[in-house]
N, C-alpha and C positions, 0 to 999 in steps of 0.2 A: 575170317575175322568178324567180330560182332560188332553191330552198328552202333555208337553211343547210343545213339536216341532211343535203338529197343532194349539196351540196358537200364536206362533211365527211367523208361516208361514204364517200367516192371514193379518200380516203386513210386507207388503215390503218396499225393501229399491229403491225407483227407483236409476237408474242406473246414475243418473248426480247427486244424493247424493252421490255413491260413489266414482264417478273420483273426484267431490272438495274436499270430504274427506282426500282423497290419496293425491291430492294437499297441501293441507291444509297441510298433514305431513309430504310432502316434505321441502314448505318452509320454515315454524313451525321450523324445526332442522335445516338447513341453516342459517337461521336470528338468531336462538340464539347461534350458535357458531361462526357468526360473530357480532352478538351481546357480546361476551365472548372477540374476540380478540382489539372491540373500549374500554370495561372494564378494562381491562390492561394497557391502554396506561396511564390511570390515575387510577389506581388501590384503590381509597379511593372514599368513598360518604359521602354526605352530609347534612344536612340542612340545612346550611346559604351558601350566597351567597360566601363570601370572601374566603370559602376554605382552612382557616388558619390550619397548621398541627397539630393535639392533638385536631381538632375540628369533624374530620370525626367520624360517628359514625358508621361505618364499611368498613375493609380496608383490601386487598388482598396481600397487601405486611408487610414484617418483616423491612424495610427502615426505619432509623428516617430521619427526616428531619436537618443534620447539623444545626449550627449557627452560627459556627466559618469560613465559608468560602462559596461561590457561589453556589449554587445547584440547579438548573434547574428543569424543566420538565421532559426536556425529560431523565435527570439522571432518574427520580422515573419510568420512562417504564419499564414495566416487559415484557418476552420476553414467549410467552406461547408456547405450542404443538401444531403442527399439527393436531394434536390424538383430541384434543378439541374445537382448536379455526378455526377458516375460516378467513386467508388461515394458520396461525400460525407465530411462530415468532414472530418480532417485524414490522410486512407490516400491519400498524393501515389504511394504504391508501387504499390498495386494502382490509381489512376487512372491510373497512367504503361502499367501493365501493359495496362488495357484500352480505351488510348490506340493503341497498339502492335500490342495483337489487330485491332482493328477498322481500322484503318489495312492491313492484311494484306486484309484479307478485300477494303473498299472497294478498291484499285487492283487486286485481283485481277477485282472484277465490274466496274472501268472497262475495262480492260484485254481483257477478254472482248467488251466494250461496242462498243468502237472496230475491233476485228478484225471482228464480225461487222458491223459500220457498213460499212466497205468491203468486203466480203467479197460482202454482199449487193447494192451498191448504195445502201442505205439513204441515205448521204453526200452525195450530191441536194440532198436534202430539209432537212439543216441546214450546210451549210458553202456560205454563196454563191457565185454562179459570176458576178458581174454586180455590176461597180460601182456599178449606179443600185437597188443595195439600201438604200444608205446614204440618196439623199434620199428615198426609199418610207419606211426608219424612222423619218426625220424627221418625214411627214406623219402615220406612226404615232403618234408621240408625241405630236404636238399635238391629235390624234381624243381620245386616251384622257386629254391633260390636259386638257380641255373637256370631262368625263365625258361621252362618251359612246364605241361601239364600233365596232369598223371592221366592213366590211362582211364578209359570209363570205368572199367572192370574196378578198379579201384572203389567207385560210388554205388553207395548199398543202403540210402541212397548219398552218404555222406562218404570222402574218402578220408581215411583216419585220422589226419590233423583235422578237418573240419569236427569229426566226431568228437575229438577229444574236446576242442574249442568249444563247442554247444555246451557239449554237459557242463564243462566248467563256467561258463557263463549261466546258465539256467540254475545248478545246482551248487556254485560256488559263488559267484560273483554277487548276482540278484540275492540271495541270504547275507552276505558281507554288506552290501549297502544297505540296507532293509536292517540291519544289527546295529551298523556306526549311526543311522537316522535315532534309533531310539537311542542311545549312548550319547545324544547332545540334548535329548528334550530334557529339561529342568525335573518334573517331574519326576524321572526314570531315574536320573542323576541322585535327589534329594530321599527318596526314596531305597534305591539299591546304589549306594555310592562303591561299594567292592565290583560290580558290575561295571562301571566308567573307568576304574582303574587300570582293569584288567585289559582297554584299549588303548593306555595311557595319558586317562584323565580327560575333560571335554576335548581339546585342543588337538589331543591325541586322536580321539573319535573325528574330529574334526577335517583335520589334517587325510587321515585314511578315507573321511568318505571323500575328500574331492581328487584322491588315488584314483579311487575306484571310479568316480567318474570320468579321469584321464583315459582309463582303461576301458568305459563302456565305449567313450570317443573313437577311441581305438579298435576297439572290435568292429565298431560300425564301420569306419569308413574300410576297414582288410576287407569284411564280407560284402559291402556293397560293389568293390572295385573288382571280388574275386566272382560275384554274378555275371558281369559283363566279360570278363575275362574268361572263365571258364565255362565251357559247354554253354553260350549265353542263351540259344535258344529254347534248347532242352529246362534249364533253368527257369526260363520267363515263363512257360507254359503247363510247368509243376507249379508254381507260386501264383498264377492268374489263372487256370480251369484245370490244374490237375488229373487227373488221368480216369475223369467218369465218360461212361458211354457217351459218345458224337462229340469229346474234347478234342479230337483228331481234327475233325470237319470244321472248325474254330480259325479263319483264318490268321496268320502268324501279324497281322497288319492289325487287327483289333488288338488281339493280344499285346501288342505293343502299345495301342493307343490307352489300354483299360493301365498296363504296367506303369506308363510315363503319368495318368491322369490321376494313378494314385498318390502319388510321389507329391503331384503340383497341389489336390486337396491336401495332403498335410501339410505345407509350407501355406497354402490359402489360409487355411486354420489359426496357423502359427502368427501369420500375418494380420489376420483378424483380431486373435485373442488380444493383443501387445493396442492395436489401432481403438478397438472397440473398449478394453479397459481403459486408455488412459482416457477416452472420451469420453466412458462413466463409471467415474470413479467409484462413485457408492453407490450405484447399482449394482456393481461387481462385488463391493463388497459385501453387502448384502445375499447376493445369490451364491457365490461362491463357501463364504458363511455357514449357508444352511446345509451344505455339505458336510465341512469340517469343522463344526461346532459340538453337532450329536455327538460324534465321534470319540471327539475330547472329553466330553461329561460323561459316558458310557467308560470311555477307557483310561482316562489322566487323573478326573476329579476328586478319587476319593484315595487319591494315594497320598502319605504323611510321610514328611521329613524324617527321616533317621541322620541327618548327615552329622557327620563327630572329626573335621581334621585336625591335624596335630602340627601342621605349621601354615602360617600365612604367608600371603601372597608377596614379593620385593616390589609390585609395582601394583597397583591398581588403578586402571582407566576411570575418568571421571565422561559423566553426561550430562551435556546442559549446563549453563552458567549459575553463577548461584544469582539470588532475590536484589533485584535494584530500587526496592522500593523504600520510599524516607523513611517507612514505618520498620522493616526489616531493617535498614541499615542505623536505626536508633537503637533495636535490639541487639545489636552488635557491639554498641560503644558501649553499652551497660550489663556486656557479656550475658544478655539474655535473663536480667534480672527483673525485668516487667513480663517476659513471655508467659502466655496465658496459651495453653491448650483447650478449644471449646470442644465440648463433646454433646449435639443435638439432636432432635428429630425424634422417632420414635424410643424415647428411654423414660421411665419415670421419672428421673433427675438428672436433667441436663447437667455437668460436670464444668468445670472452668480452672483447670490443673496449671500450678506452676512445677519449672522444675522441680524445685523441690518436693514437690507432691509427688511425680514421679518419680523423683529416687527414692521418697520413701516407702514405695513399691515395690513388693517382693522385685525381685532383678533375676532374669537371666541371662545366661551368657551361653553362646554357642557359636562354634567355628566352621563357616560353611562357603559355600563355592557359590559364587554370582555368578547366574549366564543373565548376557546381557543380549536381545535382541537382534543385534547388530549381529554377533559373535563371539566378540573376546570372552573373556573372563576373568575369576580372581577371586583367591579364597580370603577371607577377613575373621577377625572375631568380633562380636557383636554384644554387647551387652545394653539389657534395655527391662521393659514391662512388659510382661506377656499380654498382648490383649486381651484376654482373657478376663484378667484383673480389672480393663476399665468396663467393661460391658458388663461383667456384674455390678459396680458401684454404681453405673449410670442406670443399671436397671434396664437390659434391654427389650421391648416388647417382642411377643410371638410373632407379632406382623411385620419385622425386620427382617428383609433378607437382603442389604447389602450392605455396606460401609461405604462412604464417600469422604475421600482425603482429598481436602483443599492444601493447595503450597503456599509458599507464601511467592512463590515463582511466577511469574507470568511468562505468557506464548512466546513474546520475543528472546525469552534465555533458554527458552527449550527447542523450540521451533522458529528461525526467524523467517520462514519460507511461508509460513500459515500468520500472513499481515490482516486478515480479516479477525484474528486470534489474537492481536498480537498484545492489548491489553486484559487478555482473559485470565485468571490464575489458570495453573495447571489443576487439575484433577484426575482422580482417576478410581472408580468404583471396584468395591473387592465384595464377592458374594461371603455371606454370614459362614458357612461351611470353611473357607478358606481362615476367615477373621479368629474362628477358634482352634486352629492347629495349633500343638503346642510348640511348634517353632515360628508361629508369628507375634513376632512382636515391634515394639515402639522404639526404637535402638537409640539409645544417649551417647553411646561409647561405641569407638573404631579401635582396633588393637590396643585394648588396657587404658585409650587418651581418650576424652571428651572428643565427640564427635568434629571430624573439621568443616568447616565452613564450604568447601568447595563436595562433601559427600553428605551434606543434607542440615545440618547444625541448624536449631540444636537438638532435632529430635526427626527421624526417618522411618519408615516403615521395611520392616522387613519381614518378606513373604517368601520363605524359600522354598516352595514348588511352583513357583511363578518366572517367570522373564523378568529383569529387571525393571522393563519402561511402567509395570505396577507397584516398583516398591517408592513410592512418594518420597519426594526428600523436602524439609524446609518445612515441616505438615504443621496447620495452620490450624485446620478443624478438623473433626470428625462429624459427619450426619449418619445419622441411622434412617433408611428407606425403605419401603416396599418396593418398590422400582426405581431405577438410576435413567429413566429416560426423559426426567423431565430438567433435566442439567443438561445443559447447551444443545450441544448440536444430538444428545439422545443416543451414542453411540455406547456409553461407558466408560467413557475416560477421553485427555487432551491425546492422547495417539491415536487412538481411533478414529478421532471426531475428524483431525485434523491430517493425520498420516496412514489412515485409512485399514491399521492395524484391527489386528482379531481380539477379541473379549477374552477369547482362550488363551491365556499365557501362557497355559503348563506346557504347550505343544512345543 
């Protein structure tokens, strides 16, 4: 009879399988515990688009949804651990950030993974060549659900349920998540809306990526429990020095200290990442940033709304309280018959539009899908002025490149956690590129009615290749800028400044 270990050692592991490995289990647990703290911020899933409460069909929180009174979004944010989520709390900005980093880096070390897999050869060894793998995994499965373990002979160097397990995880799984990721960004949505569909709509994308990472959870803990279990030393010693000349001469005592020490740097890391974000904040956001910003403007930026749906949403979530200000609540009693929209900054003629000015603006109307942020969503019809319309009346200069929408909203109805904010209006800067899509516009009207008061009234910005937290409601002014950094805290808008959110919406 042959020894495991000289069957074992017969097949190695080259040694740039096992740095993306180790990569791999770096980001792997990164991305899903910041994939844990963007699940929180809307703690319910779904399969319809509209998101209506009592409709989710799995939900993280014990919250009902009132009906007797206002309740928000970001009321339903649940505020998670440290211990679990990246970076923890309720920082859904810097979790989405380092959701975003790590997502970069992991399909950059798949991606290296599967080139040098065929490049080498390596491909063999995990992708079958031979239909009768299927009833071999079968007799696999029934070996190891009778506890006990298949023979070495079996591993080549994988025994055929593991085999099949890889591929499918490397070549199924890893594409399915990497698909539902782009199937929720706004952009991809607004742009290729037959593409979202086709996974049953955001919610639907939604829903299946946090499938799929039930199931990466799942892969992980089978394979980790089945190294220790099966041939553990043989195992430990392909995965930490593999089978190059004098790996033998390696004592099995290091081996194990290099195996255990790698395990404890990623939890260190892990530890670190969550400890050291929440101690700086906009440091992180910053560094993190310059990562996933290129990225965005390289690959989101210049995609335009095609979206056209054919029915709206029964329920649509509201964010943020509407304006308590005497001066807003006097535009109210006189149904908004003094409201003045100023239009300033770089234009040749600053603007000073009543409603009425604005309806009598060419009008469009379009039916389109809100992602919000958080998560939910909700398709609406919109009718309004295309901006378009007011940047040529005002005359915009060539030295504009952003828009800055003031609310008439302050910090405490949108954020009452940001008390240094809390009499600031909200804001929030839209670069000139975005300001001329032909599906951004000034919205007057929610489903065929005058805008309502709790979704922006009387006049809202809607930008749909964007995330919601940039489409303004309540909008007060417009400034035309060369730069957006010299409005408060210099970030681009009251979520960034204050909740530590990305410039990049489309994402």
């Amino acid at each position: 009879m042959v020894e495991p270990h000289v069957v074992l050692a017969a097949s190695d592991f080259p040694i740039w399988i096992r740095i993306t490995h180790y990569l791999n289990l770096l980001f792997m647990f990164l991305l899903m515990r910041a994939g844990l703290q963007i699940l929180m911020a809307h703690p319910r899933l779904y399969w319809n688009t509209s998101c209506k409460p009592g409709s989710e069909w799995l939900k993280f929180t014990r919250a009902s949804v009132p009906t007797d009174r206002l309740y928000t979004a970001m009321d339903d944010e649940r505020s998670i651990s440290p211990w679990l989520a990246l970076p923890g709390k309720e920082e859904l900005g810097l979790g989405r950030h380092w959701h975003f980093f790590c997502a970069t880096f992991w399909m950059l070390t798949g991606l290296v993974y599967v080139v040098l897999l065929f490049a080498t050869g390596e491909w063999s060894r995990l992708i079958p060549t031979s239909w009768d793998i299927f009833p071999r995994a079968w007799q696999t499965a029934l070996i190891y659900a009778s506890f006990h373990i298949p023979p070495a002979s079996d591993f080549r160097p994988f025994d055929p349920l593991q085999q099949l397990a890889y591929a499918g995880v490397v070549f199924l799984l890893a594409p399915f998540q990497i698909v539902t990721a782009f199937a929720m960004s706004p952009a991809v949505e607004a742009r290729f809306p037959w593409f979202v569909k086709l996974l049953g709509g955001k919610q639907g994308a939604r829903s299946l990526h946090f499938i799929g990472l039930a199931l990466w959870a799942l892969f992980g803990i089978v394979h980790i429990t089945l190294v220790f279990v099966v041939h553990f030393q043989d195992n430990v010693r392909n995965i930490i020095v593999g089978n190059s000349p004098g790996a033998e001469q390696v004592s099995f005592t290091l081996v194990l200290v290099i195996f255990f020490g790698s395990f404890a740097v990623v939890l260190l890391i892990a530890a670190w990442a969550s400890w050291y974000t929440l101690g700086h904040l906009r440091r992180m956001q910053h560094l993190l940033g310059a990562v996933v910003d290129p990225i965005r403007k390289l690959s989101m930026q210049r995609l335009t709304s095609k979206q056209h749906y054919k029915r709206v949403s029964s329920y649509f979530w509201t964010n943020g309280y509407p304006p308590e200000t005497d001066e807003y609540k006097r535009l109210v009693e006189t149904n908004f018959a003094d409201y003045r929209l100023e239009v300033s900054g770089l234009v040749e003629t600053p603007l000073s539009l009543s409603l009425d000015d604005l309806r009598q603006m060419s009008q469009h109307a379009q039916t389109t899908l809100h992602n919000c942020i958080q998560g939910w969503s909700g398709i609406a019809a919109w009718t309004g002025v295309p901006l378009t319309e007011v940047l040529q009346r005002c005359g915009a200069s060539p030295r504009a490149k952003y828009l800055i929408f003031t609310s008439y909203q302050q910090g405490k109805q949108s954020f009452p956690h940001a008390t240094h904010a809390w009499e600031r209006p909200f804001y929030e800067a839209l670069p000139m590129d975005q300001a001329t899509h032909p599906q951004t516009i000034l919205a007057l009207e929610m489903n065929g009615k005058p805008l309502p008061i709790e979704h922006g009234a009387p006049v809202r910005l809607r930008a749909e290749t964007y995330l919601g937290y940039k489409m303004v409601k309540w909008v007060r002014s417009i400034e035309l800028v060369e730069e957006y950094t010299q409005f408060w805290d210099g970030q681009g808008g009251f979520r960034e400044d204050n909740q530590y959110y990305g410039i990049s919406a489309e994402i």
